[in-house]
Structure formats: structure tokens, C-alpha cells
N, C-alpha and C positions, 0 to 999 in steps of 0.2 A: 521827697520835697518837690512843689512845683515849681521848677526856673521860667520866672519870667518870658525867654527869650524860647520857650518849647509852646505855650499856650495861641500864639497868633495862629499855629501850621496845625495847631490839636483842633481849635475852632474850627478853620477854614474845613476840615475833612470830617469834623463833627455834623459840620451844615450844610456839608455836600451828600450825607447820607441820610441827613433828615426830612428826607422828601419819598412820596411813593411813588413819583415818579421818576427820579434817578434811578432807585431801587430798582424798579421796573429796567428801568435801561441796561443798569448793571447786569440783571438776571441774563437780559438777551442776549449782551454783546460780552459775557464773560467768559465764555470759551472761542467764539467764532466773532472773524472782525464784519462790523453790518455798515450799509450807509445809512446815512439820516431818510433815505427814501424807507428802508427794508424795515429801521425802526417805528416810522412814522405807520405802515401798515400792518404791521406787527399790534400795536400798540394800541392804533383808530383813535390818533390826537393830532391837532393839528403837525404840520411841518415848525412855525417857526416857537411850537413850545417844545418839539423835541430837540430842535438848536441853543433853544435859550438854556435849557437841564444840560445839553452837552458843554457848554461853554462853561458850565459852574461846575462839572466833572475834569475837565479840562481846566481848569484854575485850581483845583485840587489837584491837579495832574497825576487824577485816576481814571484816564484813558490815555492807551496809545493812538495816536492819529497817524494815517499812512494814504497816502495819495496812489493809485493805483488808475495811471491815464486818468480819466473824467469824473475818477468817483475817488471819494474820501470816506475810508474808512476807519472805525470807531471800535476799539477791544478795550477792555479792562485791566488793565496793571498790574494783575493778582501781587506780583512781588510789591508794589507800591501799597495796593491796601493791607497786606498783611502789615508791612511795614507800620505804616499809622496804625494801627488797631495797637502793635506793641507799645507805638509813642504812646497813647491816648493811656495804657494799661501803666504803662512807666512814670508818665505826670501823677495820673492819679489813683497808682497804687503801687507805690513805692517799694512798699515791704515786699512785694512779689518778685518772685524769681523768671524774668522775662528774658525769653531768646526766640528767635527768629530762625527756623531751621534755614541756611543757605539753599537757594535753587540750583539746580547741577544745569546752566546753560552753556 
């Protein structure tokens, strides 16, 4: 059954993966942390639309951000999206048998 109070945080991570361009960021920065410079040439988009995608992955808070002297850099939260992927599986399929293996950090 879907609880009300699970559907604002299912959306929010629904509509932060419903873009080819997150996706795209996701793929780069999901093992190795990049800056918004390494993504932007990576990528061949402007600078401040790869900000604006980071800001909406970052309000999904499916990136880590880490400050490193001058440069700010940008990885993916694998523990945090798997997590939402089981929310999203949990609201809207209940009958299933969902778990999350724990990460050994």
C-alpha cells in the first residue's frame, strides 16, 4: 500500500533520473568523484547546464559533494540510489519481497 508520506522523496528521485542528462552524469561520476569542469568536457554541454542537473541530483541527494582545496567534487551515492530504487519497489510493489543488501563500510 502506498503511504502518503513515502511518495514526495519516490517522486523527487523518480524526476531526478528521468533525464539523459543526469543519467549521463550519473554514468561518469559513479565510481570516480569528477568536477563540474571534467563533467562539462566529458559530456560537450555547456558548464552551467551541467550545474543545474547537479543541483537536481544533489536535491535528490544522489551525489556526494566534497570540496578538495579549489575544486568540488561530485560522485554518486550508490548506497542512496540503491536505497530509492527499493523505496520506489516498496510504494509501488508491495507484494514483493524487498531488501537492501548492507554495504561493508
Amino acid at each position: 500500500m502506498v503511504k502518503p508520506q513515502d511518495i514526495p522523496e519516490t517522486v523527487t528521485f523518480a524526476k531526478a533520473l528521468a533525464d539523459d542528462t543526469r543519467q549521463r552524469i550519473m554514468e561518469l561520476c559513479c565510481c570516480n568523484p569528477m568536477t563540474v569542469n571534467e563533467l562539462v568536457e566529458a559530456m560537450g554541454v555547456a558548464q552551467p547546464t551541467v550545474s543545474h542537473h547537479l543541483a537536481i541530483l544533489r536535491n535528490a541527494e544522489l551525489v556526494h559533494v566534497e570540496r578538495r582545496g579549489k575544486h568540488i567534487l561530485y560522485q554518486i551515492d550508490q548506497q542512496k540510489l540503491a536505497e530509492n530504487c527499493c523505496q520506489v519497489a516498496r510504494v509501488f510493489a508491495p507484494g514483493m519481497d524487498i531488501e537492501l543488501a548492507e554495504s561493508e563500510s
